[in-house]
C-alpha positions, 0 to 999 in steps of 0.5 A: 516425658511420654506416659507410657501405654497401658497394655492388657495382655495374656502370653498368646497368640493374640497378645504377642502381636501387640507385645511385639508391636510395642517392641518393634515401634520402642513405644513405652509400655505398662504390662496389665496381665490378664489372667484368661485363665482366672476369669479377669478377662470378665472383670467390670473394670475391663469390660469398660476397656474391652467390652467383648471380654477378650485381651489384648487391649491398651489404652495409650494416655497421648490419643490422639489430639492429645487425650487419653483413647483405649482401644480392643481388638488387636487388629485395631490396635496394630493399625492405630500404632502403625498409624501413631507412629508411622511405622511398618505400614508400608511408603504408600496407600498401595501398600497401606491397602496391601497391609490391611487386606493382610491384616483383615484375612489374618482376623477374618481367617488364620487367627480363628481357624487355628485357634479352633483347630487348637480348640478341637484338637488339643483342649475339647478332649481334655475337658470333663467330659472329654469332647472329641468331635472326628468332624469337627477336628477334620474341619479345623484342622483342613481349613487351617491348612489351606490358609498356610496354603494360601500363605505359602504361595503369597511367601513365595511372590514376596519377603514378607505378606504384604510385600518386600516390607515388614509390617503389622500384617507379620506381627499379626500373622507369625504368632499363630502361624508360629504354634503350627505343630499343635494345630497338626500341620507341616511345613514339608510342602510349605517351603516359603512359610518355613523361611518366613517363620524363621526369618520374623522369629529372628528379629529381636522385637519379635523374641522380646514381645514374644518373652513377655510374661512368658512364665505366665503361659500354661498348658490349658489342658493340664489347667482343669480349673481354667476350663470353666473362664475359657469355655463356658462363658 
């Protein structure tokens, strides 16, 4: 019998993918909770695992050659299970090339822009004292608007990002882009993006990934005490 993986995982944007990847590929899994909120994100005995202190990360007992690898960085993480599994990353090298420029602009941009966006708009202003910083909303927020621009347009060409394929570079993407209202964007003049957002929310691996440990998420804002593991180390 397989041993399952171990996931290290908080209900956001950037655990989702890998909770949706583990459903969409059937691979058995252990759900580890790291409470980001609590700090458990700074523990030694995930630092061992996750030495940039941020969740997700796994650590799957059959690497490869059959010895136990762990792995941070949840772009990392999709390309391995993609790999291991050879699922959603496309027939050829065109399109495994397609997927990772995908995936790369999804880490490199949307993921960082809206969770600053989120930053600034939502969770600086309710801090003590409350930060509200007019520039620094601007930015995020216009910033993160472009890329759903850039999003739409390449949703209007194909299904899916990386083409007429599902595959990891959509795990990575629908998350963030899923949570766009508190981000303050719209989707009126993002016809491609609204029927893509549909289309993978859909799928029953996304709803299933997108459900774990979906008790746990809270409102940071509300969540005072966190405010001092989220933001000041």
């Amino acid at each position: 019998m397989t041993d399952p993986i171990q996931l290290f995982y908080w209900p956001t944007p950037n655990g989702w993918k890998i909770s949706i990847a583990l459903e969409e590929m059937s691979l058995p899994y252990t759900l580890n909770l790291i409470d980001i909120g609590a700090g458990d994100q700074f523990a030694p005995d995930f630092l061992k695992i996750a030495p940039n202190n941020r969740m997700p990360a796994i650590i799957d007992p059959q690497g490869p050659d059959g010895a136990p690898i762990s792995i941070f960085e949840s772009g990392a993480i999709l390309q391995y299970l993609a790999r291991k599994t050879g699922l959603y990353y496309g027939e050829t090298e065109r399109d495994r090339v397609n997927v990772d420029q995908w995936l790369m602009w999804q880490m490199g941009g949307l993921g960082p822009m809206a969770g600053q966006a989120h930053h600034f708009l939502k969770y600086a202003p309710s801090m003590e004292p409350p930060h509200v910083l007019p520039y620094a909303q601007d930015r995020y927020r216009t910033e993160t608007a472009r890329l759903y621009g850039v999003m739409d347009k390449q949703l209007s060409k194909n299904a899916y990002l990386a083409g007429d394929f599902y595959s990891i570079a959509d795990m990575a993407a629908w998350g963030w882009a899923s949570l766009w209202e508190g981000q303050q964007q719209t989707l009126d003049d993002k016809p491609h993006l609204k029927r893509w957002l549909e289309v993978v929310g859909q799928r029953p691996a996304v709803q299933r990934g997108r459900a774990v440990a979906a008790e746990k998420r809270s409102d940071f804002r509300k969540d005072k005490d966190s405010h001092s593991a989220l933001f000041k180390r």
